[in-house]
C-alpha positions as CSV (number, residue, x, y, z in Angstrom):
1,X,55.1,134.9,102.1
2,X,55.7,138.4,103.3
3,X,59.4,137.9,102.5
4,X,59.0,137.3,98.8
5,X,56.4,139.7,98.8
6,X,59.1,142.8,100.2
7,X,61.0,141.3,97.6
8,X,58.4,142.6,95.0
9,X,58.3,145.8,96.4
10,X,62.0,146.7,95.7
11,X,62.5,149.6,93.2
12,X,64.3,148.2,89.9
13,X,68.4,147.9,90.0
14,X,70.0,146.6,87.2
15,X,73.2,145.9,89.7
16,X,70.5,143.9,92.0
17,X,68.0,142.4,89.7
18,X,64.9,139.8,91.0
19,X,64.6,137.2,89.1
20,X,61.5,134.6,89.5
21,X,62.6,131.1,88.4
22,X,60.3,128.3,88.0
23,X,59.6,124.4,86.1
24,X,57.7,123.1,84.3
25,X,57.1,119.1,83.1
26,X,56.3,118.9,79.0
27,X,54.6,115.2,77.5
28,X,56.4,115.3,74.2
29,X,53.2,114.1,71.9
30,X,53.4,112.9,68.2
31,X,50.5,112.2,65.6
32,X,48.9,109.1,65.3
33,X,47.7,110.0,62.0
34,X,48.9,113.2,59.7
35,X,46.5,116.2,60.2
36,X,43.8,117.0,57.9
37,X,45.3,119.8,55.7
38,X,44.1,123.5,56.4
39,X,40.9,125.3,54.9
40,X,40.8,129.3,55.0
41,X,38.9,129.9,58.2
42,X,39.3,126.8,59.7
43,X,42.3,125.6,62.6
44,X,44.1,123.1,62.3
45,X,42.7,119.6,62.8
46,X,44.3,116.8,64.3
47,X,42.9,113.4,64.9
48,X,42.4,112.8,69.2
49,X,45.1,109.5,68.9
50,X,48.7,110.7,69.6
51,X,51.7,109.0,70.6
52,X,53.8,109.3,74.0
53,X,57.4,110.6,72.8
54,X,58.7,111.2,76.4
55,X,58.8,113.6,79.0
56,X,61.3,116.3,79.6
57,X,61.3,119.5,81.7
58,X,60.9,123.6,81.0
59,X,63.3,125.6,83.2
60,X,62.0,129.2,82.9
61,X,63.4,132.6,84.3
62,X,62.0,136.1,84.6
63,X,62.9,139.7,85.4
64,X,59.4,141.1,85.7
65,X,60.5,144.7,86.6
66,X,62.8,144.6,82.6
67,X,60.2,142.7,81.0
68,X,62.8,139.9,80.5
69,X,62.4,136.4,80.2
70,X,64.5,133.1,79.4
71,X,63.5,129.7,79.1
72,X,65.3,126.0,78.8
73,X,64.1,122.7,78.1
74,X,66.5,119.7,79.6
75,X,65.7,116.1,79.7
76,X,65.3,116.2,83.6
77,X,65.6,118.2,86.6
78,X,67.5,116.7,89.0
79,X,70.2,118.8,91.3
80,X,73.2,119.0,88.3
81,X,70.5,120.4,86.2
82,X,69.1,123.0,87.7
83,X,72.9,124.1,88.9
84,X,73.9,124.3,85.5
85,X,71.3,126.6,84.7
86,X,72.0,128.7,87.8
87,X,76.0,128.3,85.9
88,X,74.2,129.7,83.4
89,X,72.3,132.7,85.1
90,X,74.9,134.5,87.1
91,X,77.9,133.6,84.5
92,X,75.9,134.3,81.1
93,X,72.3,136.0,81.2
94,X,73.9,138.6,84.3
95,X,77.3,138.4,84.6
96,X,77.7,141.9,85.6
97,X,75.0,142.2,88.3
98,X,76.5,142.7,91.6
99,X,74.1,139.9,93.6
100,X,71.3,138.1,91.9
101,X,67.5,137.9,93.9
102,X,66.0,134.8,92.9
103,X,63.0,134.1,94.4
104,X,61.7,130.1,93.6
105,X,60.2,127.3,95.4
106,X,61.4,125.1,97.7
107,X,61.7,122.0,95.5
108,X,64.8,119.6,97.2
109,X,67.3,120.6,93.9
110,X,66.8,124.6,94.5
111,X,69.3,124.4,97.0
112,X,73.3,125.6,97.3
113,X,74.3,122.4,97.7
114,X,73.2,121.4,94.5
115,X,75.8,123.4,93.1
116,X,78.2,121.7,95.4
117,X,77.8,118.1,93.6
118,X,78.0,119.8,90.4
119,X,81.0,122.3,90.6
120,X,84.5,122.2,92.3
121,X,83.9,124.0,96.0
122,X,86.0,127.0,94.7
123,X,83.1,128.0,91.4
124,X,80.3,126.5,93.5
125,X,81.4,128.8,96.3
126,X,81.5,131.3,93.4
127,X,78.3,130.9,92.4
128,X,76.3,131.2,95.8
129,X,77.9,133.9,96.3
130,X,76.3,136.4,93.8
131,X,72.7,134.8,95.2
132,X,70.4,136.2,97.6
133,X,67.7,133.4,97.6
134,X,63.9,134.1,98.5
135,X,61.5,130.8,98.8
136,X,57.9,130.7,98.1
137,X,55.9,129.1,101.1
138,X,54.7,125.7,100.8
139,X,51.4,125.4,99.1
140,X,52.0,129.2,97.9
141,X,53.6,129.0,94.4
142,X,51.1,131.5,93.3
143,X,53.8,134.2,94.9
144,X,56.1,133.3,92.0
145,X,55.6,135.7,89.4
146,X,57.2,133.0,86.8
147,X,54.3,131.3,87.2
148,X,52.0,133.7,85.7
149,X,55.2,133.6,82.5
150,X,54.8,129.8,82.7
151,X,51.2,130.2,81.9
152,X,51.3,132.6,79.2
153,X,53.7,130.3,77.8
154,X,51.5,127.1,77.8
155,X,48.7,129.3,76.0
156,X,50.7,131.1,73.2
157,X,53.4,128.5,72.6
158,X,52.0,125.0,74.0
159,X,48.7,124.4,72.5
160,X,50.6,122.0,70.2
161,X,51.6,118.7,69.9
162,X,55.3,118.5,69.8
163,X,57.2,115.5,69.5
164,X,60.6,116.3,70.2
165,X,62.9,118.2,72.3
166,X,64.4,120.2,69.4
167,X,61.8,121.7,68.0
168,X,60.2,122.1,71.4
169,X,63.3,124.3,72.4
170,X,63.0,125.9,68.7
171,X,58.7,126.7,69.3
172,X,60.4,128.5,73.2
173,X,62.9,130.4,71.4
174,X,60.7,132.6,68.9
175,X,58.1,132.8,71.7
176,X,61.0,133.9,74.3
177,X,62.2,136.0,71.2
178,X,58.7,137.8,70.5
179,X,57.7,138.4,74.1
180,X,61.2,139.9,74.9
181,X,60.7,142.3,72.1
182,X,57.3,143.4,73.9
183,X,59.2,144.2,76.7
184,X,55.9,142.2,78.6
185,X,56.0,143.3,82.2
186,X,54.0,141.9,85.0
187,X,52.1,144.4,87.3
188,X,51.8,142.9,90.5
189,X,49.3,144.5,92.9
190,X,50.1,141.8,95.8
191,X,51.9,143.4,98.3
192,X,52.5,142.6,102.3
193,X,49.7,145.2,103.8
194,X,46.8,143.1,101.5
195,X,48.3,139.5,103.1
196,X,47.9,140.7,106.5
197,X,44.3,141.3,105.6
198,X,42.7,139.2,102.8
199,X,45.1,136.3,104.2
200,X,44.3,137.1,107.6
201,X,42.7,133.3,108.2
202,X,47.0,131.7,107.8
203,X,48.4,133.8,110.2
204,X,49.1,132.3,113.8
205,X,46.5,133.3,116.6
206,X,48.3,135.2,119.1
207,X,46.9,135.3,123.0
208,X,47.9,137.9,124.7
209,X,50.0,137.5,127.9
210,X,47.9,137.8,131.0
């Protein structure tokens, strides 16, 4: 915890950017029935039946210091998927940054070797190399400041039924679009002298030496 919360505290460098990376699992949902057609005042109204179209999964990134965000939708999110999105991280979105913070949770594919069983050793080598990686505790994915992106996604851009991956990734884009051209910071108040007294209760009990 009070690594990724240092992290935080870091002044902004554009050669050394954080970046808080998280997933998230989408039900595709269909209509049962087509939905009633709109009156002036009135939302939308869809009848409570819907039909399963299939799962798939949200990979979102953030800069909260730049106010920048980026988000993905893949069918799954096993190792070779989230390495190709780390592909596309340091080789795309920053190819110029000198070493890339990435601060994430400890999920079994979040790891180097993913890249490993997706890339020759030479570009997987490559890769790990621009990364200075930060993990989230167990049971403490609240530290990841994607999270807080993640939600503000779900309420602006996922109070829908969508019921296909194309125009899910389509819905992300103008959302991702809009909130990049907000510039939307996060202000996080969090820091390491707070844990070590609201959090008190998780920290070891230390006896002194007699």
């Amino acid at each position: 915890m009070e690594d990724v919360l240092d992290v935080y505290e870091m002044p902004y460098n554009s050669d050394y950017p954080v970046i808080c990376m998280d997933e998230k699992p989408y039900q595709l949902l269909g209509s049962l029935r087509e939905s009633l057609p709109m009156r002036q005042g009135d939302d939308l109204t869809e009848d409570y039946e819907y039909v399963r179209e299939g799962t798939c999964s949200i990979f979102a990134f953030s800069e909260p210091l730049a106010g920048i965000r980026y988000v993905n939708v893949r069918q799954q999110r096993t190792a070779i998927d989230w390495a190709s999105e780390i592909q596309n991280l340091t080789d795309v979105r920053y190819p110029d940054a000198k070493k890339i913070i990435l601060v994430m949770d400890n999920l079994n594919t979040h790891a180097i070797a993913s890249l490993y069983k997706t890339f020759p050793p030479e570009k997987a080598r490559g890769i790990a190399k621009r990364l200075e990686l930060h993990f989230t505790p167990k049971h403490g994915s609240w530290l990841n400041m994607c999270e807080i992106e993640l939600n503000v996604m779900t309420r602006q851009c996922l109070s829908q039924r969508i019921d296909n991956i194309e125009t899910l990734r389509k819905e992300l884009s103008v959302w991702q679009s809009n909130r990049n051209c907000e510039e939307a910071k996060i202000n996080w108040h969090f820091r390491t002298s707070d844990s070590r007294t609201k959090l008190i209760s998780l920290y070891p009990k230390i006896t002194p030496a007699h």
